[in-house]
Legacy VTK file of the C-alpha trace (Angstrom):
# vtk DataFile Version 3.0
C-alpha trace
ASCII
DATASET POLYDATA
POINTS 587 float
160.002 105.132 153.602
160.682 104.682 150.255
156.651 105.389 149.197
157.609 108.427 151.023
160.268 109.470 148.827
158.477 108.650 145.801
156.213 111.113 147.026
158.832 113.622 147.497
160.352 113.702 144.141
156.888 113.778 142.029
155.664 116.657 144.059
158.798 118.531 142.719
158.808 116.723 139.879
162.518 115.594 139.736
162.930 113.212 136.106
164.192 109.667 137.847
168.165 110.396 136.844
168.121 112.371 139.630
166.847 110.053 141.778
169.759 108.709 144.623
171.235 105.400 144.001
170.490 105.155 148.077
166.520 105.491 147.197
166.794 102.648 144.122
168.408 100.390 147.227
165.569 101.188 149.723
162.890 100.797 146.854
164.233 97.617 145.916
164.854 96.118 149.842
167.580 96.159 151.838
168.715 92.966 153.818
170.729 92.130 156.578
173.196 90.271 154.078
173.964 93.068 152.358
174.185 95.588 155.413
176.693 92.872 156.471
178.946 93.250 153.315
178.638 97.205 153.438
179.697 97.108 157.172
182.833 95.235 156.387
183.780 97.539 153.206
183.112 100.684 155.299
185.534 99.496 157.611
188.249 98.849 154.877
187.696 102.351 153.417
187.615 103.981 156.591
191.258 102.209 157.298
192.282 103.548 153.698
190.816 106.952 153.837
192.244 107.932 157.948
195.320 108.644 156.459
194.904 109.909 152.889
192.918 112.414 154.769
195.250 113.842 157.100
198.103 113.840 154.718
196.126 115.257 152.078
195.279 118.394 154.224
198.349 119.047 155.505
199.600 118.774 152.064
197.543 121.378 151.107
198.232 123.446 153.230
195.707 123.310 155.892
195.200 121.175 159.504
195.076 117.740 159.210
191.770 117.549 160.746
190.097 119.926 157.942
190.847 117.208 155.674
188.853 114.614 158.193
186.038 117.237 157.805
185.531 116.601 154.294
185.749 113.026 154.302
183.190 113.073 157.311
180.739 115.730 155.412
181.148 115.449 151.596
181.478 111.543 151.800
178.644 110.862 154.147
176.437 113.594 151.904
177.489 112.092 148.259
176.985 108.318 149.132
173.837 109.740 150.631
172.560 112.047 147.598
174.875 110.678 144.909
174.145 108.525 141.419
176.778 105.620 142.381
176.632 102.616 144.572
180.072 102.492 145.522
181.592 106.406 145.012
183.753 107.036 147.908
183.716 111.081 148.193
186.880 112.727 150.232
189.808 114.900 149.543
192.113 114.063 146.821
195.525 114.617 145.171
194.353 116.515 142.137
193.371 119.550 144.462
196.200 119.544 146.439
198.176 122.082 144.117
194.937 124.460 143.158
193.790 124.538 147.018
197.611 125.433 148.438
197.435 127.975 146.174
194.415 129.505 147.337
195.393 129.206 150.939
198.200 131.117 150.209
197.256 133.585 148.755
193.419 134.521 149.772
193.418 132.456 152.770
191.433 129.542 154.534
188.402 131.945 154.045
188.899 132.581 150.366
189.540 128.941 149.952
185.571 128.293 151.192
184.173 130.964 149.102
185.930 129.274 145.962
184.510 126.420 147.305
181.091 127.401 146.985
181.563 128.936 143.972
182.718 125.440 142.729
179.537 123.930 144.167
176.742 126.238 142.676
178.843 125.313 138.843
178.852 121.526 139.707
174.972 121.434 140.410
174.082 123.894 137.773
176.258 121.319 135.503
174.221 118.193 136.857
170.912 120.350 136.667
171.561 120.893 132.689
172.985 117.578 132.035
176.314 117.963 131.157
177.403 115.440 133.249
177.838 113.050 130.065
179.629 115.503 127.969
181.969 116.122 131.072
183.551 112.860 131.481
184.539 112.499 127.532
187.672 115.093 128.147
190.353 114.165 126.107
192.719 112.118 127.678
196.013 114.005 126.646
194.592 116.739 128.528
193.246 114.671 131.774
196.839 112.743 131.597
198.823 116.080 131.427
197.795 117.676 134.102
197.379 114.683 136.575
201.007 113.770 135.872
201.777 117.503 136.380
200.074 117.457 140.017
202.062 114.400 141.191
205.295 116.208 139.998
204.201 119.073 142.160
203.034 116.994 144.994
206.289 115.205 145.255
208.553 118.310 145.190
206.396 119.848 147.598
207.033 117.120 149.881
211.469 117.443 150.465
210.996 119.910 153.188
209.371 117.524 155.393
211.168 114.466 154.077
214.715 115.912 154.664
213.862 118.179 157.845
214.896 121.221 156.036
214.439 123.862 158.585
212.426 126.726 156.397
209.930 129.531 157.280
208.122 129.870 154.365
207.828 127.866 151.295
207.728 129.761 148.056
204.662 128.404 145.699
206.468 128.888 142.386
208.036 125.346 141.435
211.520 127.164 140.257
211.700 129.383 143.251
210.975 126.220 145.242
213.491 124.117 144.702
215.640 127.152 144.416
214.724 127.510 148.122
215.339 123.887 149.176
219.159 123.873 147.664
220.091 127.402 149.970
218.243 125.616 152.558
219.846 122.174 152.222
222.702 123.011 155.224
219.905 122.717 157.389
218.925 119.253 156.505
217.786 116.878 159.556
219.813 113.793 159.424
216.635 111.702 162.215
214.211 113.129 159.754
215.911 111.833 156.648
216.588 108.411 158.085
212.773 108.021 159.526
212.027 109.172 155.872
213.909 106.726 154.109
212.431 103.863 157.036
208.560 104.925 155.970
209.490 104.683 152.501
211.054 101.312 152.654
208.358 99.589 154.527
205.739 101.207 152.354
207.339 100.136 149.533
208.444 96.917 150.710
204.614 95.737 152.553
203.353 97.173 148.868
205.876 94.558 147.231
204.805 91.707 149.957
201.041 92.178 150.516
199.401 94.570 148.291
196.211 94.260 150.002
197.443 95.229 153.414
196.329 98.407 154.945
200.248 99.732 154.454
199.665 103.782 154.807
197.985 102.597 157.696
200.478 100.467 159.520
202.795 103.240 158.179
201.562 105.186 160.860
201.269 102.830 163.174
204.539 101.946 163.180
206.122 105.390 162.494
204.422 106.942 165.625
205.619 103.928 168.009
209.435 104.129 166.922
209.526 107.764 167.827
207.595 107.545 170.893
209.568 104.522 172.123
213.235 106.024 170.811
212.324 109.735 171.524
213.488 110.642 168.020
213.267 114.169 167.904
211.324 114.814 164.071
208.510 117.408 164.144
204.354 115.808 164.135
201.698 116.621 163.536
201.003 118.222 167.606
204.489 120.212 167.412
203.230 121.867 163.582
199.200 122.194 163.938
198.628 121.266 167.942
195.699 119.126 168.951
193.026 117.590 166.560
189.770 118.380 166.445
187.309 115.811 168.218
184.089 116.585 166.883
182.865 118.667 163.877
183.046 122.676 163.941
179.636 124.419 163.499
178.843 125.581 159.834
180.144 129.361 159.299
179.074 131.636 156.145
182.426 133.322 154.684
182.625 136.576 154.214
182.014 137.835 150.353
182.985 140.442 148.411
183.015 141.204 144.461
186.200 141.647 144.113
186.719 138.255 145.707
184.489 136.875 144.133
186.076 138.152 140.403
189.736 137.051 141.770
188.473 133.642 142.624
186.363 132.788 139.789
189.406 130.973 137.844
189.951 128.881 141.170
186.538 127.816 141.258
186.096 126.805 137.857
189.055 124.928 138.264
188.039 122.730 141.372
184.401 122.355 139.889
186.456 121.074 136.750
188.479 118.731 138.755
185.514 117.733 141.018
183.485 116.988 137.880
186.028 114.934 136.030
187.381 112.911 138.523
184.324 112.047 140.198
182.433 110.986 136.676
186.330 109.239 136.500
185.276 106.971 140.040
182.140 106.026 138.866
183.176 104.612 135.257
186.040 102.482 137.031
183.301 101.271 139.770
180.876 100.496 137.294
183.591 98.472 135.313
184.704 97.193 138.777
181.249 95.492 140.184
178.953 96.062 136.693
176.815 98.914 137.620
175.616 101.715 135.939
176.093 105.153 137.299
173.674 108.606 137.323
176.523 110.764 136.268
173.868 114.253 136.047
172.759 113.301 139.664
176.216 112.264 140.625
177.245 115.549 139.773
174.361 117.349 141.804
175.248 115.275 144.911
179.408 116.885 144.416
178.260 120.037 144.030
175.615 119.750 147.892
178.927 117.990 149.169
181.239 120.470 148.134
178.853 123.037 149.730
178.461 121.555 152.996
182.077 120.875 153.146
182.881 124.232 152.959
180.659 125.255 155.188
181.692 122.828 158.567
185.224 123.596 157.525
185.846 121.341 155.386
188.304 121.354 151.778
186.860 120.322 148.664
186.136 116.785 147.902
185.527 114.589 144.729
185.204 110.829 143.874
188.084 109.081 145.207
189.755 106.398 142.443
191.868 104.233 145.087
189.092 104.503 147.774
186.383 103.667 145.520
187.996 100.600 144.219
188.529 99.325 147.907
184.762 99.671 148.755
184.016 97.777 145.451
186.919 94.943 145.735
185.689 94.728 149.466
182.630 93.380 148.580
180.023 96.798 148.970
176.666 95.985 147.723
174.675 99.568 148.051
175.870 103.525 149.182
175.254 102.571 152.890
178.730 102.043 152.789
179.947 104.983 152.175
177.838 106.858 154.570
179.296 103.976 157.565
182.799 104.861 156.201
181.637 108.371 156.667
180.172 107.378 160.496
183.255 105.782 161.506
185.685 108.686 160.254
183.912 110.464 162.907
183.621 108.165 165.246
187.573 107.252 164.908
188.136 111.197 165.565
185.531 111.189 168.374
187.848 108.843 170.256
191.242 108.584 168.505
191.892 111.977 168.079
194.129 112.580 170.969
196.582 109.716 169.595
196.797 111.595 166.222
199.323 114.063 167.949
202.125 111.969 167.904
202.244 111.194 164.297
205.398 112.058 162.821
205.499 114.679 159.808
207.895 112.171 157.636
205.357 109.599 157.689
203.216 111.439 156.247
205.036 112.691 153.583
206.324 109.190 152.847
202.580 108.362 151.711
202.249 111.513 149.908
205.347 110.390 147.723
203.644 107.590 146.902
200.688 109.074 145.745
202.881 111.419 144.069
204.114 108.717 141.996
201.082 106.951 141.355
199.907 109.802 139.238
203.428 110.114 137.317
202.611 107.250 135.473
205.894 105.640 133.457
203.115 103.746 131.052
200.962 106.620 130.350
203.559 109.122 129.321
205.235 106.470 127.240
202.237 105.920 125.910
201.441 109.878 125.022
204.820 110.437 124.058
204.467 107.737 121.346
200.797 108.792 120.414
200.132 110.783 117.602
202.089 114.553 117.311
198.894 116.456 118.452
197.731 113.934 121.245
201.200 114.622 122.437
201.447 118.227 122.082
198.777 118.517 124.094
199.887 116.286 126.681
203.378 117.608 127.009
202.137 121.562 127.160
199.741 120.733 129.485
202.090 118.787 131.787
204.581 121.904 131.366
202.192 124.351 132.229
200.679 122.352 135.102
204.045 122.167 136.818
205.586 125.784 136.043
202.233 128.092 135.541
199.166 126.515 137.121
195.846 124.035 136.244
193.332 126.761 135.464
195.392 128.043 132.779
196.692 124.691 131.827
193.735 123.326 131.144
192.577 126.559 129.279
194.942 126.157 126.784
195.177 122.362 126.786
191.756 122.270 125.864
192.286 125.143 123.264
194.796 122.653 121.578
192.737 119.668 121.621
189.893 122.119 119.903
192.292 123.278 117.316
193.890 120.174 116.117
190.250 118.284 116.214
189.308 120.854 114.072
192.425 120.138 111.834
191.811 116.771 111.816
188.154 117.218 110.733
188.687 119.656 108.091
191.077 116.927 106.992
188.281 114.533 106.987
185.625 116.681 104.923
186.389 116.664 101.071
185.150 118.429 98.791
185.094 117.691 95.339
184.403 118.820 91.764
183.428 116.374 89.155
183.356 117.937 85.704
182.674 116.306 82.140
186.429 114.715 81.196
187.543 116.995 78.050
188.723 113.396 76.115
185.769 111.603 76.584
184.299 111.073 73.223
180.494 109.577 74.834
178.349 112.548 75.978
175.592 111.385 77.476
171.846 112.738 76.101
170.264 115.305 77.406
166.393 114.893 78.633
164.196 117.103 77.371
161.527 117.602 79.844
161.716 118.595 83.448
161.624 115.581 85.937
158.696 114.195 87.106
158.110 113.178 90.215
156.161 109.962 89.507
158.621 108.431 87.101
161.192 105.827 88.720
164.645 107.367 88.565
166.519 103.511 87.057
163.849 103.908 84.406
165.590 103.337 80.754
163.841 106.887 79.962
166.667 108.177 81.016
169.429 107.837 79.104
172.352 108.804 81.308
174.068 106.993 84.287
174.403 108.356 87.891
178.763 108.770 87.461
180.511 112.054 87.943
182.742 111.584 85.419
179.976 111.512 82.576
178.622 115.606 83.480
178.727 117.715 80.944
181.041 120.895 81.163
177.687 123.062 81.780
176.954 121.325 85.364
179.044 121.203 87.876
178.762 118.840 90.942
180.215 119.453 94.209
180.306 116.524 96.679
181.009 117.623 100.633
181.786 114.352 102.356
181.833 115.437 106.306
180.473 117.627 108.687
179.889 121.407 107.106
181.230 123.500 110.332
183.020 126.496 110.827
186.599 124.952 110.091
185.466 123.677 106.325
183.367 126.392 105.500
185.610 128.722 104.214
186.402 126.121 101.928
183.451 126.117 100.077
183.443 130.034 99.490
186.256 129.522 97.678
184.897 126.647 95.040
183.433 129.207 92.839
186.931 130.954 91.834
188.379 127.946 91.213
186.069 126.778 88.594
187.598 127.059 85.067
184.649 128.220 83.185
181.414 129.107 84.821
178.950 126.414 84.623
174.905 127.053 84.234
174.010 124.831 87.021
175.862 123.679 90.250
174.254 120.457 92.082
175.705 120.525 95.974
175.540 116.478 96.658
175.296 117.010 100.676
174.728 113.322 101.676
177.481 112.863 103.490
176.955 115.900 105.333
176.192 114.370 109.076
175.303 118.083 110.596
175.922 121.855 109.833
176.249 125.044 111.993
175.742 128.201 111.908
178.394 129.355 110.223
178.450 126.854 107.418
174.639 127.536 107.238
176.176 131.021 106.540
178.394 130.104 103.863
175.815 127.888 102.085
173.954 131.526 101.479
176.802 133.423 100.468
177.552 130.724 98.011
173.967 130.319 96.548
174.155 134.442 96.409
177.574 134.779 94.849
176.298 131.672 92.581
173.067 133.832 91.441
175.070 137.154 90.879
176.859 134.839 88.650
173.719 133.424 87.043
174.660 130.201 88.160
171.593 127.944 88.921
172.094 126.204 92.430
170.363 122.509 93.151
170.541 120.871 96.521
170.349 117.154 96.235
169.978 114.134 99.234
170.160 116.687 102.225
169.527 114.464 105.255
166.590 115.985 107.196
168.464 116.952 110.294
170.504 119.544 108.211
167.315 120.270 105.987
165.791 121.036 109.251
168.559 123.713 110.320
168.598 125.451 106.917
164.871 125.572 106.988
164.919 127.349 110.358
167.240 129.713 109.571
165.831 131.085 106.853
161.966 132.663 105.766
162.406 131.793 102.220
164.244 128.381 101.853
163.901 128.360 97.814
164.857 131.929 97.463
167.579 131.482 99.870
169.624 127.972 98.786
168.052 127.242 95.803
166.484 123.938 94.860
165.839 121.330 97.001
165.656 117.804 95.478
165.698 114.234 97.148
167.398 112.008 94.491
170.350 112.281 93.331
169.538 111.207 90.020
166.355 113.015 89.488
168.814 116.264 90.616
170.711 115.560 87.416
167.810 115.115 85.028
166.973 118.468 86.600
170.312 120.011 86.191
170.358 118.820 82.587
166.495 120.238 82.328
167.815 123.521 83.248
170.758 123.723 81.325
169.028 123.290 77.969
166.418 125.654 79.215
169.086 128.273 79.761
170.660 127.299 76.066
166.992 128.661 74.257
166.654 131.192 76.533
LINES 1 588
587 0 1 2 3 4 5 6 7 8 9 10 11 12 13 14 15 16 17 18 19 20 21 22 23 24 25 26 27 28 29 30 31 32 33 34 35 36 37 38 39 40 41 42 43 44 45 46 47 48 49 50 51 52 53 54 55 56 57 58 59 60 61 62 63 64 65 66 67 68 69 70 71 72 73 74 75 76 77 78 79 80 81 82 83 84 85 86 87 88 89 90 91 92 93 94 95 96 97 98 99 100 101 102 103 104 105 106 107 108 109 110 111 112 113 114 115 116 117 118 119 120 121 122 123 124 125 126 127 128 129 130 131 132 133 134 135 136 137 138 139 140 141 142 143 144 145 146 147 148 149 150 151 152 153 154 155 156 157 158 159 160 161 162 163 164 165 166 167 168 169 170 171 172 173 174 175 176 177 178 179 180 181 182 183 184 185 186 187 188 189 190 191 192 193 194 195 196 197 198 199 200 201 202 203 204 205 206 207 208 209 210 211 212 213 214 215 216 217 218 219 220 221 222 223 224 225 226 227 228 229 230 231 232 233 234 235 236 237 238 239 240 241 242 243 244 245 246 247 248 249 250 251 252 253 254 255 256 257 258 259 260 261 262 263 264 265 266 267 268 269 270 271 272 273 274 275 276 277 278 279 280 281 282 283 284 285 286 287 288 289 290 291 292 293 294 295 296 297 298 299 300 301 302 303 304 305 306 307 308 309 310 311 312 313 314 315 316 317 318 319 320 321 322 323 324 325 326 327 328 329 330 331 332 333 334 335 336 337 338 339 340 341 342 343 344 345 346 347 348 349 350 351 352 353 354 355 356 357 358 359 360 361 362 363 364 365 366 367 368 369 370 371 372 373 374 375 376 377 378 379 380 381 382 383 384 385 386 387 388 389 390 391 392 393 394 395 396 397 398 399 400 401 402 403 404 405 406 407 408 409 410 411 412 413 414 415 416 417 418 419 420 421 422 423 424 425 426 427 428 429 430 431 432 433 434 435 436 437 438 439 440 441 442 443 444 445 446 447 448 449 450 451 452 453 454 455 456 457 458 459 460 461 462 463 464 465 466 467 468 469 470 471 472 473 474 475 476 477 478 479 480 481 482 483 484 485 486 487 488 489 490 491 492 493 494 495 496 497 498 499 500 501 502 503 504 505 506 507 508 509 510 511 512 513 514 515 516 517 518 519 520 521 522 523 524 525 526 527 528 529 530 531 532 533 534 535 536 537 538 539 540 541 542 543 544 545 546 547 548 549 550 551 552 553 554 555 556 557 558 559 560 561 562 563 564 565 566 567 568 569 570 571 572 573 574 575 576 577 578 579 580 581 582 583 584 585 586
């Protein structure tokens, strides 16, 4: 099988970090050992991921059995196709917020165009390799608005935790809680105190045995007391009516332009999210068990997951932190896991399904408070808060406008902020400086009186001067740029001229600490050599590394004409300066 594969990918010549982490296990054998380990993790995930599921869905708005779907179809499909050995795919908390919104306002429907949208960006990402630059988002910005979502997620969840008797939730965070407090009359004292029950046993078996199954036994236990008491709190029959027992058929949405215009923010977003917190999973599993992730091909395989998702009816699906680390710390070897954990999803709502029913609403949003506050993390917002003043600008305003506006736009400008102060910081970093000849020194160096040559060793005592800024006589002026020469420091440089006191006969640029240049200081490097010449100002380029000698090079037809001189040592660029300077003096 695995000859066959080979086959496959060289007749469509796919590069081998694309290849599926589940075709490196089959090349490399597969033994009944290890099926044996990945049977027992797939049953711990499967125990972890039943409920996240269900609640998941419902808090976003949709049937609990959508959310089933996805961990079903996108986490059978990314173990299967995906670039880690342990990535457990499924619905998460960090799409809970941009999904309800979508349902709300555009519909189920709307929710699997964005959807698909969000897929074709995901594998277009993977297909141009992005999927390294991806995961390096700063972490004030990926903090911000995960602490954001769990504030959202938890004040999303009072209605069902205190039985408030409400048509319609608004989606505004303001307007919600505004609703909640003219609502509170209606409060359900047997909902509140099954509440505060599921929240003391989860927190309590948490407390007592970590490494229990507790969301599970959560239900467990919540459904029994109400069935044997007849408490009278709504579940998940009485709100959504029976689950589904096997998978819908695949349905194309409908599409439209204007749709597809109103959505494109959405999708952008949930590719975004997707992207990152998949990329996320797979560093912490690779830390976890000592692997080493595909993250261009583990992209690909979220994007063909997403898809499919959407299309059996599914919600959209990333890399799952909590359920990853379970199939690692449970002892899974290869992805065969997480296609089992996939299997027995199914196979749990093949058979269990009719059980679900009876599952009290309260329970489940006791668990999502929990997640909730597992994202609002006490040590990571003291830790921002304390962090430098632009790390934690751009936490805070990211937070703040993932709780009151919404991601897409949060991220926008959080990532506008992290752009702008980098740039601060980095303009910051790049000096430049003028050395000129020190009015009170009483040694001036001698002049040479020949051109250099090439052939003679630049330490040799012909030359009677010293390589020290300091020593430069008033006629040459050196300018050192120490950093990168980018947009944000070029302006700098257009300036340097006007500043000058006198106007010297030759300028030497000393661009060795230059590690790169763009386009626009490739721009001001011309206007400066140009403004120089109109100035009769000689210009000498000294110990350009050859990356940025290359980009000059290409972008212009006439490098000497253009920038001036271009000379490899620094001190032969002197004896060359001085050359010209005396040559200028008898002209």
């Amino acid at each position: 099988m695995s000859a066959s594969l080979a086959r496959f990918f060289n007749l469509f010549r796919i590069s081998p970090e694309f290849y599926p982490k589940t075709y490196t296990v089959l090349k490399s054998g597969y033994s009944v050992k290890t099926f044996l380990k990945d049977l027992q993790a797939a049953i711990s995930v499967t125990v972890v991921s039943l409920p996240f599921s269900m609640a998941l869905a419902i808090a976003s708005g949709c049937t609990p059995d959508r959310g089933l779907y996805t961990s079903i179809v996108a986490g059978g499909l990314v173990s299967l196709l995906g670039g880690s050995r342990h990535q457990i795919a499924g619905p998460t908390a960090a799409f809970v917020v941009v999904v309800l919104n979508i349902v709300q306002k555009f519909g189920y429907e709307g929710l699997v165009v964005a959807t698909l949208m969000a897929s074709v960006f995901m594998i277009f990402s993977g297909a141009m390799r992005l999927g390294s630059i991806i995961k390096y988002l700063p972490f004030p910005i990926t903090a911000g608005f995960t602490t954001g979502i769990g504030v959202v997620l938890l004040v999303s969840q009072i209605k069902d935790l205190l039985g408030l008797h409400i048509d319609k939730v608004p989606g505004d965070i303001i307007e919600k809680l505004k609703c909640f407090y003219e609502n509170i009359a209606t409060i359900d004292a047997p909902t509140v105190a099954l509440s505060l029950l599921m929240i003391s046993l989860i927190y309590g078996l948490k407390q007592w045995r970590p490494k229990w199954p507790v969301f599970l036994m959560a239900f467990l236990f919540s459904t029994l007391v109400t069935q044997i008491f007849s408490v009278p709190v709504e579940t998940i029959f009485s709100k959504f009516g029976e689950i589904s027992r096997s998978l819908p058929h695949p349905a194309w949405p409908h599409f439209s332009w204007d749709l597809f215009i109103k959505l494109m923010p959405s999708a952008f977003t949930i590719a975004f999210l997707a992207g990152i917190e998949s990329l996320m999973s797979c560093v912490i599993a690779d830390s976890l068990a000592g692997t080493k992730h595909r993250s261009n091909c583990e992209l690909v395989a979220q994007g063909i997951g997403n898809a499919a998702s959407a299309l059996f009816g599914g919600l959209p699906a990333t890399g799952a932190l909590a359920r990853t680390a379970t199939n690692v710390r449970s002892g899974a070897k290869t992805p065969l896991s997480g296609i089992l954990h996939a299997v027995f999803i199914f196979l749990t709502m093949l058979f269990f399904a009719p059980y679900a029913r009876y599952i009290p609403l309260p329970c489940l949003a006791s668990i999502l408070v929990f997640i909730a506050l597992g994202m609002i993390d006490k040590e990571t917002i003291k830790y921002m808060v304390r962090s430098t003043k632009s790390d934690a600008t751009v936490f805070l305003v990211t937070l703040f406008l993932t709780i009151f506006v919404d991601i897409p736009f949060a991220i926008e400008v959080g990532a506008m902020l992290a752009m702008l102060f980098f740039t601060s910081r980095m303009i910051e970093l790049t000096e430049h400086k003028i050395a000129t000849w020190e009015k009170h020194s009483k040694e001036k160096p001698a002049a040479p009186s020949t051109a250099p040559n090439e052939a003679t060793d630049s330490h040799s005592d012909k030359q009677p001067y010293e390589h020290d800024l300091l020593y430069l006589p008033n006629e040459i002026e050196m300018i050192h740029i120490d950093g990168p020469f980018f947009f944000g420091v070029a302006s700098h440089v257009q300036d340097i001229l006007d500043k000058l006191s006198e106007s010297p006969r030759v300028i030497i640029l000393d661009m060795e600490e230059v590690p790169f240049i763009d386009a626009s200081g490739v721009l001001v490097l011309k206007n400066f050599v140009t403004r120089a010449k109109a100035r009769k100002i000689r210009v000498v380029m000294t110990c350009v590394p050859k990356n940025v000698k290359k980009t000059l090079l290409q972008m212009s037809r006439d490098a000497g004409e253009t920038y001036g001189e271009f000379i490899d040592d620094r001190q032969k660029a002197i004896h060359y300066a001085y050359f010209l300077r005396e040559e200028k003096r008898v002209g």
